[in-house]
FILUM-932876 format. One record per residue: residue in three letters; x, z, y of N, C-alpha, C, CB in turn. Coordinates in steps of 0.001 Angstrom, whole numbers, padded with zeros to 6 digits, always signed. Atoms other than C-alpha are relative to their C-alpha. Glycine has a CB too. Example, Ala and Ser with C-alpha at 12.3 -4.5 7.8 and 13.67 -1.06 7.14 Angstrom:
<pts>
ALA+000890+000000-001190+012300+007800-004500+000900+000000+001200-000992+001246+000027SER-000820-000060-001190+013670+007140-001060-000770+000730+001090+000414-001415+000462
</pts>
This chain:
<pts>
UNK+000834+000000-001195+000000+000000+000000+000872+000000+001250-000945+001215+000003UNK-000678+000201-000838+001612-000896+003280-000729+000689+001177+000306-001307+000026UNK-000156-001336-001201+001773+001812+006095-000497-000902+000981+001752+000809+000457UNK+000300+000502-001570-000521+001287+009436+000399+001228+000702-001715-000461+000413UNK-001404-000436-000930+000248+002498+012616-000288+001465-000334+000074-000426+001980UNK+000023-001829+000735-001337+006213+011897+000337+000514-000496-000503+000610-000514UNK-000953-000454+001182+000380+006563+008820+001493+000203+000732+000068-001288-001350UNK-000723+000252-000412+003086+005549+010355+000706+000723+000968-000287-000773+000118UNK-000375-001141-001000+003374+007599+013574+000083+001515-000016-000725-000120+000852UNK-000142-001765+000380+002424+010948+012001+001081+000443-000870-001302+000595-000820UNK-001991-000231+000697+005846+010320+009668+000860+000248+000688+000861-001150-000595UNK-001351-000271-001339+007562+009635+012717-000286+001368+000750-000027-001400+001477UNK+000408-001666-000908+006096+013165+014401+001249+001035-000948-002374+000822-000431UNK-000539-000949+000892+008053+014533+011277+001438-000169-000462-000816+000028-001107UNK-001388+000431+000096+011435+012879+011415+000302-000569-001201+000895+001016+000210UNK+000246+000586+000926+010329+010882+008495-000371-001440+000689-000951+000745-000819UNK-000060+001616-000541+010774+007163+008516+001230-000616+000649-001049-000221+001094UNK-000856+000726-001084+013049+006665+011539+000099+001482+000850-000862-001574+000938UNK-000309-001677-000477+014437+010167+012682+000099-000554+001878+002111+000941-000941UNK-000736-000254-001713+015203+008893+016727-000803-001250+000060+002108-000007+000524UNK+001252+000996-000480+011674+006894+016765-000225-000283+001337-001286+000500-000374UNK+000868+000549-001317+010137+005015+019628-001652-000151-000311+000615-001655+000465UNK+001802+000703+000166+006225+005024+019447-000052-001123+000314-001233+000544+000894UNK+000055+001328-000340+006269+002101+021524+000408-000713-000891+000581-000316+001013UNK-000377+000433+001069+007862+000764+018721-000807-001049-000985+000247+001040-000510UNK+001015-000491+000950+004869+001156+016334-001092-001190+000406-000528+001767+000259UNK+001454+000927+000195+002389-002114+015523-000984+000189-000912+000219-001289-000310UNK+001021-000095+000642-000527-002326+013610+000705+000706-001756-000794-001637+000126UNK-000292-000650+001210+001149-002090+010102+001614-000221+000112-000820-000669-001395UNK-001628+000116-000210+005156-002367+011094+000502+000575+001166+000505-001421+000069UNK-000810-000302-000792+007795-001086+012928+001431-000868+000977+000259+000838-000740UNK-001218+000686-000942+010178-002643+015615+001625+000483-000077-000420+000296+001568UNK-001535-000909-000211+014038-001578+015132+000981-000646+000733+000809+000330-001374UNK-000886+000561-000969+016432-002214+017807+001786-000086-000437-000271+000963+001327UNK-001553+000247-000017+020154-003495+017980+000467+001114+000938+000484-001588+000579UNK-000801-001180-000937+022716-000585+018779+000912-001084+000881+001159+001344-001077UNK-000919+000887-000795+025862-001683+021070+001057-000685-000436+000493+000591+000867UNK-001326+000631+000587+028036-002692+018440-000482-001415-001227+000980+001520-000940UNK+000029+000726+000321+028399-005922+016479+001003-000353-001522+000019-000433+001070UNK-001078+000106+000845+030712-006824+013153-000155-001182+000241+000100+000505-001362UNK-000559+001283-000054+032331-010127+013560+000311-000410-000900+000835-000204+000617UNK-000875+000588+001029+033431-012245+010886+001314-000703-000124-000593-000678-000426UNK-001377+000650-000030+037074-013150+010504+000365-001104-000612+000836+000725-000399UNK-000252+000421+001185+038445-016050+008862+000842+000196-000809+000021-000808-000001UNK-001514-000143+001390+040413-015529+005572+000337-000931-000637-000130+000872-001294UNK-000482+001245+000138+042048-018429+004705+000671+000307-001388+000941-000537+001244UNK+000338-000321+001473+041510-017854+001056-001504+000493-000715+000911+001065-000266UNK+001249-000136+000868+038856-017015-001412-000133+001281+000169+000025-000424-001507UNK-000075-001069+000170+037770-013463-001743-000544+000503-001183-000351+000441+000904UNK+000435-000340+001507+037192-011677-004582-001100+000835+000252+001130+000771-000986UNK+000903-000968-000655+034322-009611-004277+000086+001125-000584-001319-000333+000048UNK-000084-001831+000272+035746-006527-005668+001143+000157-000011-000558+000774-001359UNK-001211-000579-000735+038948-006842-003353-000319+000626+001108+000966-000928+000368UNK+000658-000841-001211+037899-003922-001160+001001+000030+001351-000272+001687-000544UNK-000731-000139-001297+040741-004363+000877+000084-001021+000982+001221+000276-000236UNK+000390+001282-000364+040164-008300+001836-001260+000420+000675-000133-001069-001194UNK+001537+000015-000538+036419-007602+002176+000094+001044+001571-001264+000863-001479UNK-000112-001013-001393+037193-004593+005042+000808-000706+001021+000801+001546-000284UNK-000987+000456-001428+039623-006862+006974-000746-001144+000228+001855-000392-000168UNK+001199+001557-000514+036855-009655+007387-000850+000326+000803-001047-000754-001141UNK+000574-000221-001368+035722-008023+010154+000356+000454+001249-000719+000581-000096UNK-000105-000615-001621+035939-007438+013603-001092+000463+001052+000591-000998+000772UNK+001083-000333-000935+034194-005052+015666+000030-000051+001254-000360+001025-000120UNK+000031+000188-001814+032574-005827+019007-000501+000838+000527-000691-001079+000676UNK+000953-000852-000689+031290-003689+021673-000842-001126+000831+000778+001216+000985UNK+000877+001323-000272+028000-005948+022981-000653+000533+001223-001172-000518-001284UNK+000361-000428-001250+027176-003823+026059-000440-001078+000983+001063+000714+000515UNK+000158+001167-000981+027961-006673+028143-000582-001088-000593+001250-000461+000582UNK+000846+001274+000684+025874-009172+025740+000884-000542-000373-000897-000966+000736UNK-001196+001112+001192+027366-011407+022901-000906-001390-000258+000371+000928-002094UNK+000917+001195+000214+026430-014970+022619+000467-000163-001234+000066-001308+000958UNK+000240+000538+001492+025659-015927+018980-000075-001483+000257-001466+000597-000803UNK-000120+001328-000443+026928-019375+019097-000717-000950-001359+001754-000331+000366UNK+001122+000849+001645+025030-022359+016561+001004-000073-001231-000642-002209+000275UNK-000580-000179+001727+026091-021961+012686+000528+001646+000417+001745-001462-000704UNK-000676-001781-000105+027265-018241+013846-000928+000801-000933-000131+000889+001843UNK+000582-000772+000834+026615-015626+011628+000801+001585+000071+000039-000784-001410UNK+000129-001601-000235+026784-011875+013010-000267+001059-000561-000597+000259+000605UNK+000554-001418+000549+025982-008515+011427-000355+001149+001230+001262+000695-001054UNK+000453-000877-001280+023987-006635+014381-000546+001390-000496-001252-000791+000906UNK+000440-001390+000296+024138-002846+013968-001325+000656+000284+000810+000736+000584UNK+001320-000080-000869+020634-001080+014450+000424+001482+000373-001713-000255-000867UNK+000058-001336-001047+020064+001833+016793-000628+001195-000973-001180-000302+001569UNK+001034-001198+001080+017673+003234+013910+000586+000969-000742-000811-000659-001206UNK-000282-001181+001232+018307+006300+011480-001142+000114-000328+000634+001483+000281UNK+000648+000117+001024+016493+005955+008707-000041+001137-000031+000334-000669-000996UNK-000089-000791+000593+015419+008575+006767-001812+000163-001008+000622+001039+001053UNK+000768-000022+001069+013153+007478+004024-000658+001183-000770+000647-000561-000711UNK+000642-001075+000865+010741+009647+001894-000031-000617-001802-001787+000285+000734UNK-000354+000459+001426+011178+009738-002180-001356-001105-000225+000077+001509-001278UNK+000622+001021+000361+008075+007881-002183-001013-001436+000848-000613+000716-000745UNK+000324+001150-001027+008001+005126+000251+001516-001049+000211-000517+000861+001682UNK-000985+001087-000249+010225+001915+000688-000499-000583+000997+000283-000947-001048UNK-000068+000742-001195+010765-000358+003416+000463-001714-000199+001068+000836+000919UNK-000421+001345-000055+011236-003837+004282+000234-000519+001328-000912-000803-000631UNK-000708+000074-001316+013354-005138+007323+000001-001530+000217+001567+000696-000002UNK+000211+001383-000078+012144-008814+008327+000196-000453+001479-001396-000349-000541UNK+000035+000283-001525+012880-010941+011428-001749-000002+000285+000882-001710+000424UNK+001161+000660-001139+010286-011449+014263-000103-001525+000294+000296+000579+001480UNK+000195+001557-000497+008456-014391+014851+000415-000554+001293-001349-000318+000023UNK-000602+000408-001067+009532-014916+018119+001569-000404-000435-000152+001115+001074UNK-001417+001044+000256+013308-015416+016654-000094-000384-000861+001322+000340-000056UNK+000078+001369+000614+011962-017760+014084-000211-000661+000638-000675-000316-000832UNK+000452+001318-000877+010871-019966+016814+001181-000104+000955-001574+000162+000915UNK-001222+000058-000451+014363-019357+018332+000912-001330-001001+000583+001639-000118UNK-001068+000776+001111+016072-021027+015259+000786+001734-000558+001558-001540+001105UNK-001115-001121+000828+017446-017372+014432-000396+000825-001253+000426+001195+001000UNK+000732-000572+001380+017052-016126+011026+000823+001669-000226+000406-001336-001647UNK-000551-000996+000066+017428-012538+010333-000075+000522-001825-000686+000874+001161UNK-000003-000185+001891+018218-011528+006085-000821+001362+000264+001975+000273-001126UNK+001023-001278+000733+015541-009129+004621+000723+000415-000692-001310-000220-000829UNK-001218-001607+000456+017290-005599+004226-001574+000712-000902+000889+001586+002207UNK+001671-000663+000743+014910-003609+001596+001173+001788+000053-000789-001046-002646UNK-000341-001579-000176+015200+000277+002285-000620+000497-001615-001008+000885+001642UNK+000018-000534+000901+015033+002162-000601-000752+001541-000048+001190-000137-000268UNK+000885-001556+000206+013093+005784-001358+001353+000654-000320-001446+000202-001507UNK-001433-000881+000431+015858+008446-000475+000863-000490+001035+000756-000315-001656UNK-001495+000552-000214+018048+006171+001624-000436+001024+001753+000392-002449-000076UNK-000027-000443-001448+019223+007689+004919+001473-000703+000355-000097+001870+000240UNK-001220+000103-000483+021551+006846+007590-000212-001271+000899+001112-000071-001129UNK+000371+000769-000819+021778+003319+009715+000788-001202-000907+000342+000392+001568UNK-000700+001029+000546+022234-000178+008555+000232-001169+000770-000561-000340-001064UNK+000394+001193-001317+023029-003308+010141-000209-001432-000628+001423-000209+001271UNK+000879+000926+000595+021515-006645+009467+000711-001650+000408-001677+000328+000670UNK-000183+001220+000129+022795-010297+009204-001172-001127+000854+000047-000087-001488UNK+000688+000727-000497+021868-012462+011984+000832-001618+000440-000559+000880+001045UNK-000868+001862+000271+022370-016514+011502-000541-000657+001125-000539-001185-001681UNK+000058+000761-001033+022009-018900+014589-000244-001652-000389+001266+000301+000745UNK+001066+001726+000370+019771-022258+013328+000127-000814+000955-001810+000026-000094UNK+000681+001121-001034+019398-023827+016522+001571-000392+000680-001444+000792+001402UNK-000996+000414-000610+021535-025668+018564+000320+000300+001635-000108-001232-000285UNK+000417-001183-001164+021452-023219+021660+000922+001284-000243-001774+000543-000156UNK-000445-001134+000102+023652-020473+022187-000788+001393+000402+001029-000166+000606UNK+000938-000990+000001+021886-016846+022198+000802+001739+000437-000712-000140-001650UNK-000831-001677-000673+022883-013171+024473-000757+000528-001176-000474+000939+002014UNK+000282-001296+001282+022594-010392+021566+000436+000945+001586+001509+000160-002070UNK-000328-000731-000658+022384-007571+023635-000436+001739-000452-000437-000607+001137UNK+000707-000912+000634+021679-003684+023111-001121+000308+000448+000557+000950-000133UNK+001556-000153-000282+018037-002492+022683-000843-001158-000100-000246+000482+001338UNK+000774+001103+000321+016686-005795+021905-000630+000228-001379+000829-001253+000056UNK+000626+000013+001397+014208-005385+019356-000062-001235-001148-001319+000292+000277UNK-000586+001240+000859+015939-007693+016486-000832+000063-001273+001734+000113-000379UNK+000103-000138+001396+014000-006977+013239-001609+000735+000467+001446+001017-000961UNK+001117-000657+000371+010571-005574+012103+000280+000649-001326-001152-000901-000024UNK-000247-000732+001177+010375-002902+009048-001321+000137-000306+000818+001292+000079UNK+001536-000309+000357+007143-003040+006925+000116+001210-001236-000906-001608-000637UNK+000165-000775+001409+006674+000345+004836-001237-000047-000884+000137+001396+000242UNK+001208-000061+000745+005103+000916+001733-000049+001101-001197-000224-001381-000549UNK+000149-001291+001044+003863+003325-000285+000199-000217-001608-001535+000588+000145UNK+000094+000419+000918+004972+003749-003720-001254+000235-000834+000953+000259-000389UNK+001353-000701+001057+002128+004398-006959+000873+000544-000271-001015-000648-001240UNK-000426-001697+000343+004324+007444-007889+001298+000134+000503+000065+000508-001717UNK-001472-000227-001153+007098+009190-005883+001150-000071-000891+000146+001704+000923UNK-001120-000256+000198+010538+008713-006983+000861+001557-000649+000253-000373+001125UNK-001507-001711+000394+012723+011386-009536+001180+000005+001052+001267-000226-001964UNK-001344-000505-000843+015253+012778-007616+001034-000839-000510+000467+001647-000207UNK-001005+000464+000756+017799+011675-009951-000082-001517+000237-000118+000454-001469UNK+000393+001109-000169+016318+008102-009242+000165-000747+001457-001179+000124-000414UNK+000285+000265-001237+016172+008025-005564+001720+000190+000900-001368+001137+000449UNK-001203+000214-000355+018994+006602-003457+001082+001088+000343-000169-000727+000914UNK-000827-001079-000491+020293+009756-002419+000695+000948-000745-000647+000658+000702UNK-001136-000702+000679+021274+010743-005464+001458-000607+000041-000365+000123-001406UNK-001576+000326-000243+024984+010356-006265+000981-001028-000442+000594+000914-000381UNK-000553+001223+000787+025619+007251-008314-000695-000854+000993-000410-000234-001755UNK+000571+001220-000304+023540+005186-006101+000513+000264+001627-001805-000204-000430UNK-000298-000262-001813+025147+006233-001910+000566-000708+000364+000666+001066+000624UNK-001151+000609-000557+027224+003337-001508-000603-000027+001820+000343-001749-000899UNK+000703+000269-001774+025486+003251+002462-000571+000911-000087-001018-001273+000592UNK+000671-001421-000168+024061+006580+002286+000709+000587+001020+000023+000959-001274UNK-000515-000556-001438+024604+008019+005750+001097-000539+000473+000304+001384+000045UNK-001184+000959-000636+026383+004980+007005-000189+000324+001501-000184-001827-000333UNK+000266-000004-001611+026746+004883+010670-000616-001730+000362+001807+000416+000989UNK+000261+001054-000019+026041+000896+010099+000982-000933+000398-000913-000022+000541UNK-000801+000674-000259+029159-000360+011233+001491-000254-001192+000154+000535+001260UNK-001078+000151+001589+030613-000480+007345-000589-001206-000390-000151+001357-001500UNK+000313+001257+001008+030739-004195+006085-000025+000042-001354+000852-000970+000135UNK+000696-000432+001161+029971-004758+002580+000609+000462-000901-000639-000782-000513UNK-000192-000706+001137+030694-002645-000272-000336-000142-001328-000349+000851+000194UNK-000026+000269+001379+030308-004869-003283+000572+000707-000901+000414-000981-000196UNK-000746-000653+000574+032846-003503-004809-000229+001133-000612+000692+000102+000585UNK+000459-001567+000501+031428-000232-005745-001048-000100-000876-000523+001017+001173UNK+000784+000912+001936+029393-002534-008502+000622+000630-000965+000441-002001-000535UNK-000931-000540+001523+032403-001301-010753-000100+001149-000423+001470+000005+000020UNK+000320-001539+000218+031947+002586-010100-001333+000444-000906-000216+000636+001479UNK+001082-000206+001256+030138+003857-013606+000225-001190-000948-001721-000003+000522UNK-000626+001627+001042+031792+000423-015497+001187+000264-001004+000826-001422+001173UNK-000839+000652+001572+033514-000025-019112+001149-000927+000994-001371-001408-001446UNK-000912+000567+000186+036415-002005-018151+001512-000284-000832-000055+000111+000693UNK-001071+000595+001123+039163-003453-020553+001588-000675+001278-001136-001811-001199UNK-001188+000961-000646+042684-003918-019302+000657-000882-000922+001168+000816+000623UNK-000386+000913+000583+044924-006585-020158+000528+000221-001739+000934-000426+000939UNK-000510-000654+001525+046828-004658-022865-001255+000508-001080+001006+001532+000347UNK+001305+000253+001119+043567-004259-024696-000711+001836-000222+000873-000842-002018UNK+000599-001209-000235+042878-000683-023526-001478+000127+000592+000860+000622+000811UNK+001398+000459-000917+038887+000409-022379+000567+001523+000899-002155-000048-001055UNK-000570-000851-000918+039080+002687-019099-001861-000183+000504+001677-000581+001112UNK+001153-000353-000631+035811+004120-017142+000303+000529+001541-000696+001062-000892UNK-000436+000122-001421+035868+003300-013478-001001+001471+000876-000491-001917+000635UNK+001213-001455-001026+034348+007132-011701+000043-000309+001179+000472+001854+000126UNK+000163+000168-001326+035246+006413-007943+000897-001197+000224+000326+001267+000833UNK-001141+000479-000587+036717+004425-005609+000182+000557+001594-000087-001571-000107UNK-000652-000892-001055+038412+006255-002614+000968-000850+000896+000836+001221-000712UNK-000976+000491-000958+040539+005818+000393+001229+000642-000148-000426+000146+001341UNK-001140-000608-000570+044055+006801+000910-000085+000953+000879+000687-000782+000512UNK-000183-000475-001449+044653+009343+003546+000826-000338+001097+000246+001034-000036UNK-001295+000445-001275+048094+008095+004736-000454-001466-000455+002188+000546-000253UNK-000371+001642+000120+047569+004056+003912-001185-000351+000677+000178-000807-001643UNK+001788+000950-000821+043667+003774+004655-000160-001238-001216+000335-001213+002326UNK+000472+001074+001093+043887+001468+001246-000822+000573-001001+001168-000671-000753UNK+000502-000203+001260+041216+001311-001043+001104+000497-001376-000678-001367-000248UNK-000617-000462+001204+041795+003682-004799-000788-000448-000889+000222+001379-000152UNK+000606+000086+001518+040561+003173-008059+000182+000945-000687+000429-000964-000816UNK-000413-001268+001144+039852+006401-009953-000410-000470-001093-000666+001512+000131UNK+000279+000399+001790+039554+005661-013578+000688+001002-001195+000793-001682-000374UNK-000513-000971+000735+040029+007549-016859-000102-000766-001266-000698+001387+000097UNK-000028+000799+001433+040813+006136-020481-001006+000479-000484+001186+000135-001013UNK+001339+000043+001326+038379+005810-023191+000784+000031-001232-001130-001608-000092UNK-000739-000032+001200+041016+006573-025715+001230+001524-000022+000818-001655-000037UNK-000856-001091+000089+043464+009501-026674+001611-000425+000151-000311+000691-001367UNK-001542-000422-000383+046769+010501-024777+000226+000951+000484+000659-000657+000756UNK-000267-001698-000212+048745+013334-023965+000523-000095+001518+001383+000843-001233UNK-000862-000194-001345+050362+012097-020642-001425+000405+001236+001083-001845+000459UNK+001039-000387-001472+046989+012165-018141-001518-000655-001137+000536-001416+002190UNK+001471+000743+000814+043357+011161-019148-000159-000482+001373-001571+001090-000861UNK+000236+000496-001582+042855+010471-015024+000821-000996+000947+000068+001143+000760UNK-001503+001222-000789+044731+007644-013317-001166-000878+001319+000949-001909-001864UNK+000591+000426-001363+044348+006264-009845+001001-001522+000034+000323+001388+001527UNK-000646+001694-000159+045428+002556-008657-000427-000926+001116-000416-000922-001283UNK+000469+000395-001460+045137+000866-005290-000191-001444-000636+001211+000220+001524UNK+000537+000925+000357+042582-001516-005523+000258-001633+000033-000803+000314+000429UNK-000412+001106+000014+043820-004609-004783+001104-000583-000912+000221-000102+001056UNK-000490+000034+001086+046315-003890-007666-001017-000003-000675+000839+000819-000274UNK+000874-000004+001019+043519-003295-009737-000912-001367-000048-000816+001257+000144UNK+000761+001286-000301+041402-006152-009287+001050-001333-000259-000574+000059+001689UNK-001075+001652-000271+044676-008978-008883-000067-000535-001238+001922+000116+000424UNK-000372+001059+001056+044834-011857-011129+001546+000290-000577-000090-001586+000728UNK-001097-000270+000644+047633-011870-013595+000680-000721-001024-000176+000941-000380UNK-000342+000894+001644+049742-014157-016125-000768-000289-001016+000862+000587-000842UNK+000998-000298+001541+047340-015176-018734+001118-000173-001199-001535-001440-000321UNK-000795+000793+000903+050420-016399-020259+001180+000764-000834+000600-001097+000837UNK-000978-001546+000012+052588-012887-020052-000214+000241-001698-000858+001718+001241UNK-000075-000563+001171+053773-011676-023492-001144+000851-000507+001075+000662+000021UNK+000960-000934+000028+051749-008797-022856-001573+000627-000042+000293+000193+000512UNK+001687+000399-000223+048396-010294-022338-000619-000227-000918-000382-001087+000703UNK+000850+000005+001763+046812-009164-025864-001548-001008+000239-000683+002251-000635UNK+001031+000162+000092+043599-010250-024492-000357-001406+000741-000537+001132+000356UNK+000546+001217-000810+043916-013281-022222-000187-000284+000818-000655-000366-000024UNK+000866-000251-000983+042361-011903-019403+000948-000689+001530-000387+001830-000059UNK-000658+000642-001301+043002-013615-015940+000264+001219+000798-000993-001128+000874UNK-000594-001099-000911+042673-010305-013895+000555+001520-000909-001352+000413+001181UNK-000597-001115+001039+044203-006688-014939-000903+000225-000720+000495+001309+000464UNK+001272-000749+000450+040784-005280-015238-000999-000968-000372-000600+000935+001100UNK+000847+001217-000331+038269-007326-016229-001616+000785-000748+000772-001797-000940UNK+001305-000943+000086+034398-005670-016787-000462+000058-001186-001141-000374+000802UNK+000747+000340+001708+032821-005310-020564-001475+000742-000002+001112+000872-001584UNK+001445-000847+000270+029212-004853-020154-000352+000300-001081-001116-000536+000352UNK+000929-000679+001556+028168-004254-023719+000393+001071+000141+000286-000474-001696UNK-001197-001485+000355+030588-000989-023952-000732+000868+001383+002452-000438+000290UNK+000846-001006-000796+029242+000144-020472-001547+000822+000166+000070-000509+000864UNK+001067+000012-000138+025794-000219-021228-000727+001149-001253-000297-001467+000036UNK+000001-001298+001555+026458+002037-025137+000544+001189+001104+001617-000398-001892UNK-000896-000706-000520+028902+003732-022906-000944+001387+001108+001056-001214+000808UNK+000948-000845-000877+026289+005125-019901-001024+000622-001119-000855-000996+001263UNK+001713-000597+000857+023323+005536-022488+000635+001338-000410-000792-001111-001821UNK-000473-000747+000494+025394+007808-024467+000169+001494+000557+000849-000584-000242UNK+000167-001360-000981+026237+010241-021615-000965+000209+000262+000514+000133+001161UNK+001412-000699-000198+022668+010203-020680-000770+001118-001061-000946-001169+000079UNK+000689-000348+000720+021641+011145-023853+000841+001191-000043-000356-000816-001034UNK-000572-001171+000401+024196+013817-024267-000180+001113+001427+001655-000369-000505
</pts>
C-alpha cells in the first residue's frame, strides 16, 4: 500500500521517514528530496575496473562543492548527494524516482529503492539526455520518494540495519559505490587450491587502502585469520605459474556452491 500525504506527515512528526523533513515537501502520495551542496564527479580511468577493486572504484571520483551551481553538461553523468536522512521503519520501503519536470528536461534520474531499516543519506545518479547544459544547484528538489507499506514488518535480523547487510548504513552520501562488499560472507578458493571465508573488508589507518579480512576453511597452526590489501587480493595472476593448481586468472576467485552449504550451515548451527 503506498503512503498518502497523512500517513506520511504524521511519520515525519516522529522522525520516521526523513528525520530533517520539510512538510512543504509532502504531495498527495510522495515525497520531494532535495540535493545537498556536494556532488561526486566521475574521473576517467584509463583502464577497465574490476568491480571488486575497492581501491580503483574510490579513486573514480571527485568531489565538488556545488554552492555556486554545477552545470551537468550533455552525456554527463553526476551522482547528486541528497540533503535527506532517511530513517526508514522495519516495515516500510521506499522508492526514489525522478520528477516529471526533469523528464521533460532530457534528465534522467536512476531509481534508488530504500530498504526497511536503512538509515543515513544517499546520493543518486543523475544523466544529462538533452543537448542543453543544466545548473545543479543546492536545495533543488531532484527526486521524488514513493513509500510503501509492507504486508508484514521486517525480522530484525532481516532488516537493513542489521549487520551483514550496512554496506550504506549511516552514509553521509558522499561514499561512491561499494560493490565490492558482494564478497563479505563469500567461499572463495585461492589459486593454490585452498577455500578461505571473506568476514570484512576494512581500511588501513596509516595507508587509507582497502583490507581483506579472511580466515581459512582448513586446519593450521600458524593463524586461522589473515588480512590482505585488496587490490592484492582481487589482482589477476599467471594462469600459467607453476603454482596455479587451479587455473584461476585472479588470486581469489568466488565458489558459490561452498558459500551457499557454507552460510546455511552456520545458520543452522
Amino acid at each position: 500500500m503506498v503512503l498518502g500525504y497523512n500517513t506520511i506527515k504524521k511519520l515525519l512528526s516522529k522522525n520516521l521517514l526523513i528525520e530533517n523533513a520539510n512538510n512543504q515537501n509532502i504531495h498527495y502520495s510522495s515525497y520531494d528530496v532535495t540535493a545537498d551542496k556536494y556532488i561526486l564527479k566521475f574521473k576517467k580511468i584509463n583502464k577497465p575496473i574490476s568491480f571488486f577493486d575497492a581501491q580503483e572504484l574510490n579513486n573514480m571520483y571527485e568531489e565538488v562543492n556545488i554552492t555556486e551551481g554545477y552545470a551537468i553538461e550533455p552525456g554527463e553523468t553526476i551522482l547528486v548527494v541528497l540533503e535527506d536522512i532517511f530513517n526508514i521503519p522495519d516495515n516500510i520501503c521506499g522508492s526514489i524516482r525522478g520528477r516529471t519536470s526533469f523528464n521533460r528536461l532530457g534528465l534522467t534520474i536512476a531509481t534508488q529503492h530504500l530498504h526497511p531499516g536503512f538509515k543515513g543519506k544517499l546520493n543518486l545518479a543523475v544523466t544529462n539526455n538533452s543537448v542543453n547544459s543544466y545548473i545543479i544547484t543546492p536545495k533543488i528538489q531532484i527526486a521524488q520518494v514513493i513509500f510503501e507499506k509492507l504486508d508484514k514488518k521486517v525480522k530484525k535480523d532481516n532488516s537493513y540495519s542489521s549487520k551483514k547487510k550496512t554496506t550504506y548504513q549511516n552514509n553521509d552520501g558522499r561514499q561512491g559505490s561499494m560493490i565490492y562488499s558482494d564478497y563479505i560472507g563469500k567461499v572463495v578458493r585461492h589459486f593454490k587450491g585452498n577455500y578461505y571465508y571473506i568476514q570484512d573488508i576494512c581500511m588501513d589507518s596509516e595507508t587509507k587502502d582497502y583490507t581483506v579480512i579472511y580466515r581459512n576453511l582448513y586446519e593450521r597452526e600458524d593463524s586461522n585469520i589473515w588480512a590482505r590489501p585488496a587490490k592484492m587480493f582481487f589482482e589477476e595472476i599467471d594462469p600459467n605459474r607453476k603454482d596455479n593448481i587451479t587455473n584461476q586468472k585472479y588470486r581469489f576467485e568466488l565458489v558459490d556452491d561452498l558459500t551457499v552449504d557454507y552460510t546455511k550451515k552456520n545458520k543452522d548451527e
